[in-house]
Short mmCIF file of the C-alpha atoms (twelve columns), coordinates in Angstrom:
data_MODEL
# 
_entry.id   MODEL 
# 
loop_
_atom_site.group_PDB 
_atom_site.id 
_atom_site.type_symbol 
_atom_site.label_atom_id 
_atom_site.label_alt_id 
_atom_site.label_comp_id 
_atom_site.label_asym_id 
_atom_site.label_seq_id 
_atom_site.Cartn_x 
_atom_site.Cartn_y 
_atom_site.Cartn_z 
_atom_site.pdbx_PDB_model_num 
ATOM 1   C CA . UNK A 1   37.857 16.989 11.972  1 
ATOM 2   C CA . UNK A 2   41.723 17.545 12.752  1 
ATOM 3   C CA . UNK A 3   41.583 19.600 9.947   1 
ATOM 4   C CA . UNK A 4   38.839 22.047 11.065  1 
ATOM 5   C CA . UNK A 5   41.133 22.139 13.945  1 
ATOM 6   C CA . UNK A 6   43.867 23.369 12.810  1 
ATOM 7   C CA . UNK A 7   41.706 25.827 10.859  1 
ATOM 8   C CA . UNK A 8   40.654 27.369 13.793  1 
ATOM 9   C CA . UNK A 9   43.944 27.816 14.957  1 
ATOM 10  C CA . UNK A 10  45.308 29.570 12.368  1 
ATOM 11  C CA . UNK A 11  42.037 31.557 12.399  1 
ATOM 12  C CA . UNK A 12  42.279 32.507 16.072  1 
ATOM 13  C CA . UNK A 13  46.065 33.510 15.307  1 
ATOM 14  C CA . UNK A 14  45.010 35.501 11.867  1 
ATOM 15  C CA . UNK A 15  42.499 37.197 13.746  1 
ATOM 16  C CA . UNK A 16  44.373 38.970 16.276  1 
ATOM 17  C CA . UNK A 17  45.775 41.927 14.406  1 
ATOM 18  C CA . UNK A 18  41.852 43.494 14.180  1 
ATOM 19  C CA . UNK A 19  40.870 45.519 17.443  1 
ATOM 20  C CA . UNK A 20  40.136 48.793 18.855  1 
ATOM 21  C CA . UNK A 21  40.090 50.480 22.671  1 
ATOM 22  C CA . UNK A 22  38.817 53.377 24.415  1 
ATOM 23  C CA . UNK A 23  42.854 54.827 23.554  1 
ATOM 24  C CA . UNK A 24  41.606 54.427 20.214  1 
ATOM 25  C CA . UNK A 25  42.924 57.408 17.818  1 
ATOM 26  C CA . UNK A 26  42.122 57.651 14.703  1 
ATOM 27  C CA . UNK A 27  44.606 57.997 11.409  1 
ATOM 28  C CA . UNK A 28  43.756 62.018 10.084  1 
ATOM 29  C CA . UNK A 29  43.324 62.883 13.914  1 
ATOM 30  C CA . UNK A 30  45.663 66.655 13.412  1 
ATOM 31  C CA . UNK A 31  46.646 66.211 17.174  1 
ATOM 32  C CA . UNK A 32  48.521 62.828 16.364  1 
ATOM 33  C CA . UNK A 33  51.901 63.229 17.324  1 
ATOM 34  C CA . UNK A 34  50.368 63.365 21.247  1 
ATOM 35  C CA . UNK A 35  48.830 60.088 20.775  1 
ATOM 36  C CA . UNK A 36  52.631 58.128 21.807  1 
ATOM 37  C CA . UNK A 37  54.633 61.122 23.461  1 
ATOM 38  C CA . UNK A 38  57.107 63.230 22.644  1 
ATOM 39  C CA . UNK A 39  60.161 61.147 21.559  1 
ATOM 40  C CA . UNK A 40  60.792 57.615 19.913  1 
ATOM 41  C CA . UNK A 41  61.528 55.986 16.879  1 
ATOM 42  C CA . UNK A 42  59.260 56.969 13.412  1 
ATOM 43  C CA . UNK A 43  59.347 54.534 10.643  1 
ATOM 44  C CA . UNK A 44  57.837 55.700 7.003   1 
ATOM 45  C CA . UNK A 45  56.766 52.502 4.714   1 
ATOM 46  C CA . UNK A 46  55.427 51.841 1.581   1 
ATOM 47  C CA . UNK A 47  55.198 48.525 0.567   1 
ATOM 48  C CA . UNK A 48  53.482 45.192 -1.431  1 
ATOM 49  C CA . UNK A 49  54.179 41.763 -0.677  1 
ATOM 50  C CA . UNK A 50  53.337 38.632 -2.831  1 
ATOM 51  C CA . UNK A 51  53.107 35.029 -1.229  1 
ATOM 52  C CA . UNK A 52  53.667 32.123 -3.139  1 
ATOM 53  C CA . UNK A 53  52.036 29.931 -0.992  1 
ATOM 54  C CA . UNK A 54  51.833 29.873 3.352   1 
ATOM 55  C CA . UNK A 55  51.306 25.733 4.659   1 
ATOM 56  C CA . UNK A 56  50.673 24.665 7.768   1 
ATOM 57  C CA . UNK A 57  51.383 21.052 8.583   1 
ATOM 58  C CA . UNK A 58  50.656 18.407 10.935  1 
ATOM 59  C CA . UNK A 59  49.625 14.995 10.189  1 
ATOM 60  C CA . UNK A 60  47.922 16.947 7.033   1 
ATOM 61  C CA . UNK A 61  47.882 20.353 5.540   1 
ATOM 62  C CA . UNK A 62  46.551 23.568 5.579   1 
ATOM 63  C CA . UNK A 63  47.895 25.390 2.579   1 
ATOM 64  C CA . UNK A 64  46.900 29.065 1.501   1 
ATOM 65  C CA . UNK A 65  48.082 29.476 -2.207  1 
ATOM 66  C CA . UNK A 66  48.525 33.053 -4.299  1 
ATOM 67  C CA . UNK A 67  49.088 35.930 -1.754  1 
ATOM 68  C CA . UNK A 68  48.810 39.419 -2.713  1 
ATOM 69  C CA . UNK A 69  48.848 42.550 -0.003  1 
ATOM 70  C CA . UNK A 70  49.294 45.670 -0.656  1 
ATOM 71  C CA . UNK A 71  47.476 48.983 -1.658  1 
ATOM 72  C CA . UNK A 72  43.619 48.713 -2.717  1 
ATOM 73  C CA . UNK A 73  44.932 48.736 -6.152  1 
ATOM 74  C CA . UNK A 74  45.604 45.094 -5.552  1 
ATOM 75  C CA . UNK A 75  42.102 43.899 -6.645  1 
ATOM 76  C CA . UNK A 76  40.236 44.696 -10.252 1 
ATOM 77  C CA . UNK A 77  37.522 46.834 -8.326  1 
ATOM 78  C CA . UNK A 78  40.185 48.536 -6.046  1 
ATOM 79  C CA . UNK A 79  42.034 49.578 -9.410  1 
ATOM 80  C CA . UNK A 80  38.512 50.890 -10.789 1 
ATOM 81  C CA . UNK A 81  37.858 53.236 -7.504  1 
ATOM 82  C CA . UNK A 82  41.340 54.886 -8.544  1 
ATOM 83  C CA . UNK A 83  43.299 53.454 -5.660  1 
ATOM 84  C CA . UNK A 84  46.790 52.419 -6.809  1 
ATOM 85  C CA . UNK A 85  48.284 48.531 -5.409  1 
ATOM 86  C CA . UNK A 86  50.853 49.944 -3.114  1 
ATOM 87  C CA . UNK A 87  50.116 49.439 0.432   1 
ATOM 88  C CA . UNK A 88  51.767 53.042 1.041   1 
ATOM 89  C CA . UNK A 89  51.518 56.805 3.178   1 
ATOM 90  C CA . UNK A 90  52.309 54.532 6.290   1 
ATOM 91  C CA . UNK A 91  53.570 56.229 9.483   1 
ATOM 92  C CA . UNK A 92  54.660 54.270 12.108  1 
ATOM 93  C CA . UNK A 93  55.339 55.822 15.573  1 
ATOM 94  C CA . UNK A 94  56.766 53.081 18.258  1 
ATOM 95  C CA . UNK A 95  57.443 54.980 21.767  1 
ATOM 96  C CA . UNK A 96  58.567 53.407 25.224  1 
ATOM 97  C CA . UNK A 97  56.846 55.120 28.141  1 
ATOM 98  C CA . UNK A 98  58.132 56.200 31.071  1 
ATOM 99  C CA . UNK A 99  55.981 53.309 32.670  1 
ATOM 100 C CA . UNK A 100 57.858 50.587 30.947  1 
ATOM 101 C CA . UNK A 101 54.644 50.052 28.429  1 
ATOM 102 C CA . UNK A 102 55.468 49.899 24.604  1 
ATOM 103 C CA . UNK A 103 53.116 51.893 22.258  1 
ATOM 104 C CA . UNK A 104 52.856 51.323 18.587  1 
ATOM 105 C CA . UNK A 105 50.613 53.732 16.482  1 
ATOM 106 C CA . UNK A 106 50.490 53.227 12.858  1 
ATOM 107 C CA . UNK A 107 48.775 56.387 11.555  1 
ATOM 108 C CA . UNK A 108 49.461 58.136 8.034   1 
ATOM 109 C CA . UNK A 109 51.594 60.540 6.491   1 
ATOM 110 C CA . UNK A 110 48.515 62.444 4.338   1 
ATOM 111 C CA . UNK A 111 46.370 62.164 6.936   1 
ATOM 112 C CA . UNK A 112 43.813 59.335 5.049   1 
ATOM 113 C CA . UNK A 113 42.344 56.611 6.011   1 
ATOM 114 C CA . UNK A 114 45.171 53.544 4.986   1 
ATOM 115 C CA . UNK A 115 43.600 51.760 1.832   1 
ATOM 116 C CA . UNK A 116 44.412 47.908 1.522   1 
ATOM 117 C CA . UNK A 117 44.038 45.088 -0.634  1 
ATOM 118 C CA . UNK A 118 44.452 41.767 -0.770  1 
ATOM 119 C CA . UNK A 119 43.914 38.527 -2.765  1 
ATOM 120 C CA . UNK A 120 44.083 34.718 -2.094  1 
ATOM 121 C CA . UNK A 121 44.028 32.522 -5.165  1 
ATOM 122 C CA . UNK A 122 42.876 29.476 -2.706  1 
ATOM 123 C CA . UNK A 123 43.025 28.093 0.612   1 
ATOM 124 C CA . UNK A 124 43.180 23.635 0.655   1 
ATOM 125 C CA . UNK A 125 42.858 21.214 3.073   1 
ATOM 126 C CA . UNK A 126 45.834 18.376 1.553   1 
ATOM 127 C CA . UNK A 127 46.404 15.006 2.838   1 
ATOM 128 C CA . UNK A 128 49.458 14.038 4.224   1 
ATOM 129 C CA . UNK A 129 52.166 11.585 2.806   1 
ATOM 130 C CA . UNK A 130 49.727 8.488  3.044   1 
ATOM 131 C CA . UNK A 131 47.163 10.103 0.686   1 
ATOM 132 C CA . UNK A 132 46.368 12.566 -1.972  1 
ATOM 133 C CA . UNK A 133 42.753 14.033 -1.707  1 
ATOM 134 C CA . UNK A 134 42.650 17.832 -1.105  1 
ATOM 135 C CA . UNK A 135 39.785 19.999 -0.713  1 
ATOM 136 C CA . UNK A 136 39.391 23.316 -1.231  1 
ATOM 137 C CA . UNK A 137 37.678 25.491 1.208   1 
ATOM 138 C CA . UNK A 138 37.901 29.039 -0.659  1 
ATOM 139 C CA . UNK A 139 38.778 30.794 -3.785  1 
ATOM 140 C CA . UNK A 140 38.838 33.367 -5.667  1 
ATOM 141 C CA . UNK A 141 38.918 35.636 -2.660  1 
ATOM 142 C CA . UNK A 142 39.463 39.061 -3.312  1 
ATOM 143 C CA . UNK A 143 38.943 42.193 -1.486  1 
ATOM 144 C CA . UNK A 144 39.492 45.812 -0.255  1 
ATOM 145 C CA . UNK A 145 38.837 48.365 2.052   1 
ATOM 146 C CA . UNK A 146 40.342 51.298 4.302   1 
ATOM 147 C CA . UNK A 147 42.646 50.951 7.667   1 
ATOM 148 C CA . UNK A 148 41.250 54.154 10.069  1 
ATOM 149 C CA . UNK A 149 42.961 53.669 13.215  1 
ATOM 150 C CA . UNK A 150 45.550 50.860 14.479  1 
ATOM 151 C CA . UNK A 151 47.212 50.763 17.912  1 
ATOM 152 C CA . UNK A 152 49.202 48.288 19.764  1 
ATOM 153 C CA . UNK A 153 50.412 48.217 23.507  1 
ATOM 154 C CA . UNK A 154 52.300 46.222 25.310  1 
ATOM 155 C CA . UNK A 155 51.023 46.498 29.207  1 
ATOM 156 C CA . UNK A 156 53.868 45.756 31.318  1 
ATOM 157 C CA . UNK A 157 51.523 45.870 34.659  1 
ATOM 158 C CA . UNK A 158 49.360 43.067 33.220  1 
ATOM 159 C CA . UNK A 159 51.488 41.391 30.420  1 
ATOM 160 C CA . UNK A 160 49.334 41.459 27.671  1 
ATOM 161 C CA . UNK A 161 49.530 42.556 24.320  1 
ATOM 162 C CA . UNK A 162 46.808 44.905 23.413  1 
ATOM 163 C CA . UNK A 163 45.759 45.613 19.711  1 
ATOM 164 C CA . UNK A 164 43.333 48.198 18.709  1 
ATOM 165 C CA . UNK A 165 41.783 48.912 15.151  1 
ATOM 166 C CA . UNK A 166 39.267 50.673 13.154  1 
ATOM 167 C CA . UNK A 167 38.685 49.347 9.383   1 
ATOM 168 C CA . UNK A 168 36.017 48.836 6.612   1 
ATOM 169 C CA . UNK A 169 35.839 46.330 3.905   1 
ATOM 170 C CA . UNK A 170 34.228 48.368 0.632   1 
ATOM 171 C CA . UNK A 171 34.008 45.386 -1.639  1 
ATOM 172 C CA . UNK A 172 34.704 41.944 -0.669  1 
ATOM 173 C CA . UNK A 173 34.283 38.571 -3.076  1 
ATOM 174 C CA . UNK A 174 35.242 34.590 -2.437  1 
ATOM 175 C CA . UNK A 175 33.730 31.086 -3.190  1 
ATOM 176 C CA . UNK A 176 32.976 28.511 -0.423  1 
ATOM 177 C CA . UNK A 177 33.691 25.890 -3.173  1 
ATOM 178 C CA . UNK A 178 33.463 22.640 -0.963  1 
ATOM 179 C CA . UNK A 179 30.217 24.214 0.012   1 
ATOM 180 C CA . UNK A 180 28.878 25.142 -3.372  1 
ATOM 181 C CA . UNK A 181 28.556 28.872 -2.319  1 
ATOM 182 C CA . UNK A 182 29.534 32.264 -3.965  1 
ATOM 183 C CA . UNK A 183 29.800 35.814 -1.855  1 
ATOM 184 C CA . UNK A 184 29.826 39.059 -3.940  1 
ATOM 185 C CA . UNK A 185 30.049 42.561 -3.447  1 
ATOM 186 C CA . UNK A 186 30.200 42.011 0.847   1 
ATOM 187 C CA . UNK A 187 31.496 45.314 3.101   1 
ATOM 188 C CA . UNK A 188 31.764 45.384 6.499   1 
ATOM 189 C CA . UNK A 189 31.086 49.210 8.143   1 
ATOM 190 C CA . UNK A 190 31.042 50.709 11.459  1 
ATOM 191 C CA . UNK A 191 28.173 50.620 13.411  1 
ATOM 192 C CA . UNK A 192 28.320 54.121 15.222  1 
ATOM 193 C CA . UNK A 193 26.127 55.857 13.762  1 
ATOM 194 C CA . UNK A 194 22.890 53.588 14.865  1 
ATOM 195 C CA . UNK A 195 24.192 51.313 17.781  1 
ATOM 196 C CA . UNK A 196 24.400 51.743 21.647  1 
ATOM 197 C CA . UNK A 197 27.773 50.691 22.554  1 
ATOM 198 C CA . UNK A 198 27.373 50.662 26.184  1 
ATOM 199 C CA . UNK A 199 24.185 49.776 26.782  1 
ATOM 200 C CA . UNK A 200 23.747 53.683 28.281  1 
ATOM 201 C CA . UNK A 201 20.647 54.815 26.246  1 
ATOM 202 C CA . UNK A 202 22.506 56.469 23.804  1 
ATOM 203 C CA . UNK A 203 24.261 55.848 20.495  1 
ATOM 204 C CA . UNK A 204 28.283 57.225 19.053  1 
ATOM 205 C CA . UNK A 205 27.660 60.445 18.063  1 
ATOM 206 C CA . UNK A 206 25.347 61.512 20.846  1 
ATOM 207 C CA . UNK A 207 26.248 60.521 23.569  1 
ATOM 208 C CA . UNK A 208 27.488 63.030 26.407  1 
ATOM 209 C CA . UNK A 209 29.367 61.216 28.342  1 
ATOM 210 C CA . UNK A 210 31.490 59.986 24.366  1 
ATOM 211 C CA . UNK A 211 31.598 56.431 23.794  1 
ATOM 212 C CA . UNK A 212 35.259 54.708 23.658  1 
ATOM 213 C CA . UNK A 213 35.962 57.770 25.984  1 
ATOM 214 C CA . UNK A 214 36.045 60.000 23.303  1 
ATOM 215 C CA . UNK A 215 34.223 63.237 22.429  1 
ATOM 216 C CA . UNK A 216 31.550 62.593 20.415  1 
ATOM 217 C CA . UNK A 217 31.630 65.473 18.444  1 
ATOM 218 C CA . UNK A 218 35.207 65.222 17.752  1 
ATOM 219 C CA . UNK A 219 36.794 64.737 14.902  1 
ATOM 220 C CA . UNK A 220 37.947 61.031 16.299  1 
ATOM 221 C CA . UNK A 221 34.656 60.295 17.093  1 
ATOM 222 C CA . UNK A 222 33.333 60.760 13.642  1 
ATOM 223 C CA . UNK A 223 35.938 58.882 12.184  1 
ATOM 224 C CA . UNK A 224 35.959 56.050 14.008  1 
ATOM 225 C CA . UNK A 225 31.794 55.776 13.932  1 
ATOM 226 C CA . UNK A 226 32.114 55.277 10.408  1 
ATOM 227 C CA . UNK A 227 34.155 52.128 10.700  1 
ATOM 228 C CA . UNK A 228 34.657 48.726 12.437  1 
ATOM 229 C CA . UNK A 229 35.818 48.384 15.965  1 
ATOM 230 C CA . UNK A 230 37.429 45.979 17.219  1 
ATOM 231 C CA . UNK A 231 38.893 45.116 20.770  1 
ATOM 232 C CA . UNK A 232 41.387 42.554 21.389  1 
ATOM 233 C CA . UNK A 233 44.166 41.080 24.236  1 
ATOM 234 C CA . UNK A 234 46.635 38.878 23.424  1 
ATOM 235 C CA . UNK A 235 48.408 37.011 25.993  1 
ATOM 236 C CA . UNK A 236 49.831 33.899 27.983  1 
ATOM 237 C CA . UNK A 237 47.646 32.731 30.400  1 
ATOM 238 C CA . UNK A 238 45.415 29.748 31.435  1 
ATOM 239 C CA . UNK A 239 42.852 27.356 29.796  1 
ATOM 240 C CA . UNK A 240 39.112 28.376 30.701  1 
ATOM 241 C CA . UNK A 241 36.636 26.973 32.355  1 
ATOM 242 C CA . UNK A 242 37.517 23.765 33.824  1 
ATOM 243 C CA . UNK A 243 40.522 23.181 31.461  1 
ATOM 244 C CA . UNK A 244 43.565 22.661 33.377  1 
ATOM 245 C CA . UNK A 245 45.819 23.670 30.595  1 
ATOM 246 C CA . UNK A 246 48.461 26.335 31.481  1 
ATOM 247 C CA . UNK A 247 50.634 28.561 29.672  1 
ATOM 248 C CA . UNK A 248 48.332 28.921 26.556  1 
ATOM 249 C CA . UNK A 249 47.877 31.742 23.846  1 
ATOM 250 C CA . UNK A 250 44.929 33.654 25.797  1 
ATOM 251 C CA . UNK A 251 42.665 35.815 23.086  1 
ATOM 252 C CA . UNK A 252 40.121 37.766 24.620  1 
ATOM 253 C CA . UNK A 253 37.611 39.770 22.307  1 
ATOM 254 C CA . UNK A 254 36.336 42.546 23.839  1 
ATOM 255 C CA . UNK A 255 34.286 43.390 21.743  1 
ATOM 256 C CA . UNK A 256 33.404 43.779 17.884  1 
ATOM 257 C CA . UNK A 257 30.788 46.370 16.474  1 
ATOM 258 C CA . UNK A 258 30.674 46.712 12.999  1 
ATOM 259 C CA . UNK A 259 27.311 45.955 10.138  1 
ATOM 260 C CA . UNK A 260 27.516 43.509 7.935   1 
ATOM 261 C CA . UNK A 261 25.816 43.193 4.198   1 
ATOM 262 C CA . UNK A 262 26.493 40.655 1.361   1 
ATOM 263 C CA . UNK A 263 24.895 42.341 -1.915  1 
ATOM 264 C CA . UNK A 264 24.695 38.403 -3.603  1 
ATOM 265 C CA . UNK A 265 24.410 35.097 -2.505  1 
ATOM 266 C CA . UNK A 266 24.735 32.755 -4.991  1 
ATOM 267 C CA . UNK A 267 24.113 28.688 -4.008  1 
ATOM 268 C CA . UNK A 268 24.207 26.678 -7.591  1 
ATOM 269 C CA . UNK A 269 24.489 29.649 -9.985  1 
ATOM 270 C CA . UNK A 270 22.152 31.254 -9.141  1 
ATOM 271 C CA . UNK A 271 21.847 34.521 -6.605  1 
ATOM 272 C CA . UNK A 272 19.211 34.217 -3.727  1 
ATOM 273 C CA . UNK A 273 19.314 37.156 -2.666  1 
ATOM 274 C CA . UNK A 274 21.448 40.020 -0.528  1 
ATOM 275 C CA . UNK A 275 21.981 39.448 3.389   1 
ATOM 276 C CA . UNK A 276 22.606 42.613 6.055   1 
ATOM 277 C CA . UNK A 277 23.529 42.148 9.472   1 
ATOM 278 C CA . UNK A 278 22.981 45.112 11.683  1 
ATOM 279 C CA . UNK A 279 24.575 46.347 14.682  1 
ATOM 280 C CA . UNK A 280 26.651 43.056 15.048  1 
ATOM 281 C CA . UNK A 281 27.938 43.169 18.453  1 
ATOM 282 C CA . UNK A 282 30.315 40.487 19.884  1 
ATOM 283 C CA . UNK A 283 31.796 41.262 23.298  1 
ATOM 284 C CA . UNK A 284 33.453 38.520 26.506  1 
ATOM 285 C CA . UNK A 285 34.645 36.491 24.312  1 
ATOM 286 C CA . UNK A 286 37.589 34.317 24.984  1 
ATOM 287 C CA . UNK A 287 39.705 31.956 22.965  1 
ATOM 288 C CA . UNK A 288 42.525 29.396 24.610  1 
ATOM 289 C CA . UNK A 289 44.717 28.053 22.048  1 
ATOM 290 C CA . UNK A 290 47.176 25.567 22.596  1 
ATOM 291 C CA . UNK A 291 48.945 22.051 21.019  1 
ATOM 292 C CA . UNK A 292 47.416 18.351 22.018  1 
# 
């Protein structure tokens, strides 16, 4: 059980680069040098990092084994769409403004969607120095997709750390191997074109008033519909509910709208069929992480 723990942790940690805000702009928007101002610092990257292995340890271990990140190219069915493995055509804007707040807007120097890949040769759960059993919880993972929109501000009225993103995953494959279980050919897509954000009447794309305070026949707006949002604040704060912990990581999930479809399931060999989840929303949801 102290090892599901400490999976959550890391999860809750891993998950906070993923969200997206009503600032939200996307990555081939042509007005995007007014998304952070007029003057800062602009850093151009191309890049593809390799990971050994990453272990987190307490009493036990959490170890994640055979890294790869970097362009779609990464992955065998990345390679076959024609992307190459270089995570690369990065633009990275990072302004001060003149209210103290620090803006960071990755966008792209072609004007594309980023396309990334990654794979994990295995993720274990290892005893400590009193045993030697292991289990492993995933392998084989493997996947890619596209990067439409990230943002990051730093609020210095509230203190909190706000990320914003739009993404897709195209192909995604992994084994639950403790669990007997095999995933292939999953993507994860934006639910605007079908799904009423805010509960209005009205879905992205037609509504008047522009969900994520955007036009919705804007360029942005069509973009972003096409892709995952995400919504997230990062901060220190308190423990919820009647917790009296203080000083904790605070996550808060705004929300999450994205769809959801697995195109095999495979339990003992054998594929049972494909799975779709539509119109997935997740919104108020809050995470307090801290040490015991």
């Amino acid at each position: 059980m102290k090892g599901l723990k400490r999976i959550a942790l890391v999860t809750a940690i891993a998950a906070a680069p993923f969200a997206a805000n009503a600032e939200l702009k996307a990555m081939n928007d042509s007005a995007m040098g007014d998304v952070t101002g007029q003057a800062g610092v602009t850093i151009e990257l191309e890049t593809k990092v390799s990971i050994g292995q990453f272990k987190y340890t307490d009493e036990g271990s959490f170890a994640v084994n055979d890294i790869v990140l970097g362009g779609a190219g990464v992955t065998a069915s990345g390679a076959t769409a024609g992307y190459n493995d270089l995570l690369d055509q990065l633009k990275i804007d990072i302004d001060v403004q003149d209210d103290g707040d620090a803006t960071i807007h990755v966008g792209t120097l072609d004007g594309n969607p980023i396309d990334w890949g990654m794979t994990v040769g295995s993720m274990e759960l290892l005893a400590g120095s009193t045993g030697t059993d292991s289990t492993t919880l995933i392998s084989n993972m493997s996947g890619y997709g596209e990067l439409a929109a990230l943002d990051l501000r730093v609020d210095t009225a509230t203190d909190k750390l706000n990320i914003a993103a739009a993404f897709d995953v195209k192909d995604m494959d992994f084994d639950v191997e403790f669990l007997g279980i095999g995933i292939r050919d999953m993507t994860i897509a934006g639910a605007g074109g079908n799904f009423d954000y805010d509960g209005d009447g009205s879905v992205m794309g037609a509504d008047p008033d522009g969900e994520f305070g955007l036009d919705p026949t804007s360029q942005e707006a069509q973009v972003l519909a096409g892709f995952a949002n995400v919504n997230l604040d990062v901060y220190k704060g308190n423990g919820l509910g009647a917790s009296t912990a203080t000083d904790v990581l605070r996550v808060d999930v705004n929300n999450v709208y994205m769809d959801v479809a697995i195109g095999e399931t495979i339990i003992g060999g054998t594929n049972i069929g494909t799975i779709g989840i539509d119109n997935l929303a997740i919104t108020d949801t809050k995470l307090a992480v801290y040490g015991h």
